[in-house]
C-alpha positions in Angstrom: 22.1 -7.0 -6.7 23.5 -9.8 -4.4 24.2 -12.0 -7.1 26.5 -9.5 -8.1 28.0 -8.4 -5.2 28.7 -12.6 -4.4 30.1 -12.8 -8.2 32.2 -10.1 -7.9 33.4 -11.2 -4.0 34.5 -14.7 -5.6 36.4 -12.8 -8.0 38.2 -10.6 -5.2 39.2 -13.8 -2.9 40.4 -15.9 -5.9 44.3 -14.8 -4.9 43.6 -15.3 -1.4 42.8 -19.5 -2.4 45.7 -19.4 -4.9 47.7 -18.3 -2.0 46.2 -20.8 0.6 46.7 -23.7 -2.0 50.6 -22.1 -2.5 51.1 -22.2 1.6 49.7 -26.1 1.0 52.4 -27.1 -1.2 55.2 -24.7 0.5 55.1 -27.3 3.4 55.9 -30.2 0.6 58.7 -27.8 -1.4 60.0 -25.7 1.1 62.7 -24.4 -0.1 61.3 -24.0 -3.6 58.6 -21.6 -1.8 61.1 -19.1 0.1 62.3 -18.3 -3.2 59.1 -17.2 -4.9 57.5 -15.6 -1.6 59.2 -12.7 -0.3 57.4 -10.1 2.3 54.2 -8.2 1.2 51.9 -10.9 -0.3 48.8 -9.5 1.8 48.8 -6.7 -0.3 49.6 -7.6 -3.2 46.5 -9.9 -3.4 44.4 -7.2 -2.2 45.2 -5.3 -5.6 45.5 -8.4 -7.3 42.1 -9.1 -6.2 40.9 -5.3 -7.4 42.6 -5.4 -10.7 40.3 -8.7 -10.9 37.0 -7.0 -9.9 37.7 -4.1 -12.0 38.3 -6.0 -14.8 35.1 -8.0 -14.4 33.1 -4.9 -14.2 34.8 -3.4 -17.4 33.9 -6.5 -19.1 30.8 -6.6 -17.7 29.7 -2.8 -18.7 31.1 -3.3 -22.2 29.4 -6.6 -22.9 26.2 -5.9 -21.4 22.9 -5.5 -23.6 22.3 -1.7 -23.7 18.4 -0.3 -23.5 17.3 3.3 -24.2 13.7 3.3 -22.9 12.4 3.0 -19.5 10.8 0.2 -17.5 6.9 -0.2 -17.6 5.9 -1.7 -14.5 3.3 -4.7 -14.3 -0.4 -3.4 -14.2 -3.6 -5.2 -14.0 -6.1 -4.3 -17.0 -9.7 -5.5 -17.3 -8.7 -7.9 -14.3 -5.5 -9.7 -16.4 -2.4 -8.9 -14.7 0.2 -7.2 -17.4 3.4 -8.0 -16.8 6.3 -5.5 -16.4 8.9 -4.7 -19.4 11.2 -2.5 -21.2 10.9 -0.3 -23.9 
């Protein structure tokens, strides 16, 4: 679950980089950077950053292997540990 979670939060802060690497190169090309950056970028990469996470879950939910049966936990027979699985 915290893979995912740190997955999905690197998704969510990519505009937040792409916008600290464009306030890098604003102080080289100033006036080239007043014209494209106008007021409200904090929140426009906030939903920016959602349209990404959404779309990496939708992706993820459609591509992801789908299993019917239930999970059989590990069990130890005739002393010979049985690992887990699903059926």
């Amino acid at each position: 679950m915290g893979r995912i979670v740190f997955e999905l939060s690197g998704f969510f802060f990519l505009p937040f980089l792409c916008y600290a690497a464009f306030l890098i190169w604003e102080e080289r090309h100033p006036r080239a950077a007043k014209r494209i950056l106008k007021g409200k970028a904090l929140q426009v990469q906030a939903l920016i950053g959602l349209v990404f996470v959404a779309g990496v879950l939708l992706f993820a939910g459609l591509t992801d292997r789908k299993s019917t049966g239930g999970y059989v936990p590990a069990v130890v027979k005739d002393g010979k540990l049985i690992p887990g699985r699903v059926e």
